[in-house]
Structures are given as structure tokens and as C-alpha cells.
N, C-alpha and C positions, 0 to 999 in steps of 0.2 A: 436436300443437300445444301449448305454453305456455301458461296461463292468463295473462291481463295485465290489469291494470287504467288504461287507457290516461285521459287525460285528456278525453276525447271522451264519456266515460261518465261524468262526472263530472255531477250536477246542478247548474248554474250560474247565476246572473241574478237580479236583483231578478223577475223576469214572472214567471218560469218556478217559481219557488219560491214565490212568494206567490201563484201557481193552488194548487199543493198545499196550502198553508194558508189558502184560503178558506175561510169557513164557509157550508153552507146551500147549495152546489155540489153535485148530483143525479149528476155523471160522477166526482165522486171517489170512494174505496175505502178504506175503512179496517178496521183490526181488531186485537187488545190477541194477543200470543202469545209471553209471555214468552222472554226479557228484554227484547223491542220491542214498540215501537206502530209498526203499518206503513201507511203513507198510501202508495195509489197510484194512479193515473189511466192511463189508455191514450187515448194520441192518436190512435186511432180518434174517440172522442168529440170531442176536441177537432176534425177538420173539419169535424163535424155542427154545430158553433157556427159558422162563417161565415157569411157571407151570399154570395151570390151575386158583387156585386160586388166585394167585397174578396176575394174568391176565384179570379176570374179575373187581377187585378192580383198577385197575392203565390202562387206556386207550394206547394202542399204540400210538404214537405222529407222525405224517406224516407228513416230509417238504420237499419240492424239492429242497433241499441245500445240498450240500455236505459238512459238516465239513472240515477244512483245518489247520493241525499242522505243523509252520515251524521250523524247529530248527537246529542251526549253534555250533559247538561245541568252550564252550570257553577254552578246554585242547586246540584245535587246532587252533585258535585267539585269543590270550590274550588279544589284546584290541578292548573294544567297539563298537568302530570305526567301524572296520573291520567290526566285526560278525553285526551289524547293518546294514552296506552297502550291503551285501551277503542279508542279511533276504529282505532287502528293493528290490533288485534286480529277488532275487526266486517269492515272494508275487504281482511282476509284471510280471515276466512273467506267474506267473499261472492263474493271472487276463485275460492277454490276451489274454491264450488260455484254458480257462474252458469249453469254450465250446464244446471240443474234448471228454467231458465227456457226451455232450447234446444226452442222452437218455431219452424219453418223460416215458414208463414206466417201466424204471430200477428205484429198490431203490435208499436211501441218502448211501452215505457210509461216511464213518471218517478215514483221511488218513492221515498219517504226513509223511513228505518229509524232511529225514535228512541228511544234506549237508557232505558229506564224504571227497570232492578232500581237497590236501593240501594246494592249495592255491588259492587266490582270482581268482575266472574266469568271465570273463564279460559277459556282460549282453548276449551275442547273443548268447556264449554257453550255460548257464543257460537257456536261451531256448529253444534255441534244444534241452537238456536235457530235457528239462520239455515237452514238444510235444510228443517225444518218451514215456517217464515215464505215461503220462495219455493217450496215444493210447494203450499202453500196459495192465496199468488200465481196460479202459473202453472194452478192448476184453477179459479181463476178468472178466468182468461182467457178460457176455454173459452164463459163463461156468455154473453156479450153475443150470440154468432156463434147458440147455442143457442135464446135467446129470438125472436129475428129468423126464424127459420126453420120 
């Protein structure tokens, strides 16, 4: 099978995004693992936040996709250019190695991966980087199923 980075994996939405960048939020996840800071949540938690009623009204939605937010700061590249190459660079190697996330049944989670170093790094550390960043991830997936039990 093809690796693809299909638009459905995309993190998108005012809601959806600015859950991740709450502050002071107890279901969020973060942690610094150069050349990212990687924020991410599992929407496990998130049904553990409804209530009842609005729970029966509004179905839970289950897809085997992880959301993915990339973002390249433009204080820190002023031009396009750049922050475009970096974004095109990250979104490949996280294509290539998504599957390091491949847990048949762990939740989706929603995670944005934002580029910290000061300057452009190429492609091969951006993926090491990114191998590291979602093994690290996906062993913390592990932990919430762990504590419960």
C-alpha cells in the first residue's frame, strides 16, 4: 500500500485547533524533541468531556485517521519560500513514517508538530526528528489504557 497523506488527515477548524492550543487543558500532551514541539490529545478524552445529554444527541464520530497540524513560524522565516519548503519537507516525512503510529486499537488523536530549530534543516533530520517525535507519541498512547487498569 502507498503511503498518502489524504486531506481527511489534515487538522482543520477553528474548534479543533484551538482545543490543541488551550492552555491549562489536563487531556492535552506535549513535549519539546527537536526540531518540534509536539502537542497532542487523543480523542478518547475528549468523550470523557460530554455530558450525557449532549451525548446522546451528537453521535461519537470514529475514524482511523490521525489528524496532522503543521506549522513553521513566519516571526522565524519571513519568507514563504522557506516556511513552504520546511512545511513540504515535515508533511513528507511524516507521510513516510505514519506508520510508527500503526496501532490497530488505539484511538485517532490530533496532533500538530511545530517546527522550533532556527534554521532550515534538511530533509534527513526532519526525519529522524519526526521517527523519534511519533515513537515517542505512540508510547504514549499506551499510558492512559495503562493507568486505568
Amino acid at each position: 500500500m502507498r503511503p498518502a497523506f489524504p486531506k481527511s488527515e489534515r487538522l482543520s477548524g477553528k474548534k479543533k485547533i484551538g482545543i490543541l492550543f488551550q492552555k491549562g487543558r489536563a487531556d492535552l500532551r506535549s513535549f519539546y524533541l527537536f526540531p518540534f514541539r509536539v502537542i497532542y490529545h487523543y480523542a478518547v478524552d475528549e468523550a470523557g468531556e460530554r455530558d450525557g445529554a449532549e451525548m446522546a444527541s451528537v453521535p461519537l464520530r470514529r475514524t482511523n485517521r490521525t489528524a496532522v497540524l503543521i506549522n513553521v513560524s513566519k516571526r522565524q522565516f519571513k519568507r514563504a519560500v522557506d516556511r513552504n519548503l520546511l512545511r513540504r519537507r515535515i508533511r513528507e516525512a511524516y507521510r513516510l513514517n505514519k506508520q510508527l503510529l500503526g496501532r490497530e486499537n488505539s484511538s485517532p488523536t490530533e496532533i500538530a508538530f511545530l517546527y522550533i530549530a532556527k534554521t532550515k534543516a534538511s530533509f534527513e533530520e526532519i526525519e529522524k526528528g519526526m521517527r523519534r517525535t511519533l515513537k515517542k507519541v505512540d508510547s504514549g498512547h499506551t499510558e492512559p489504557s495503562d493507568k486505568r487498569s
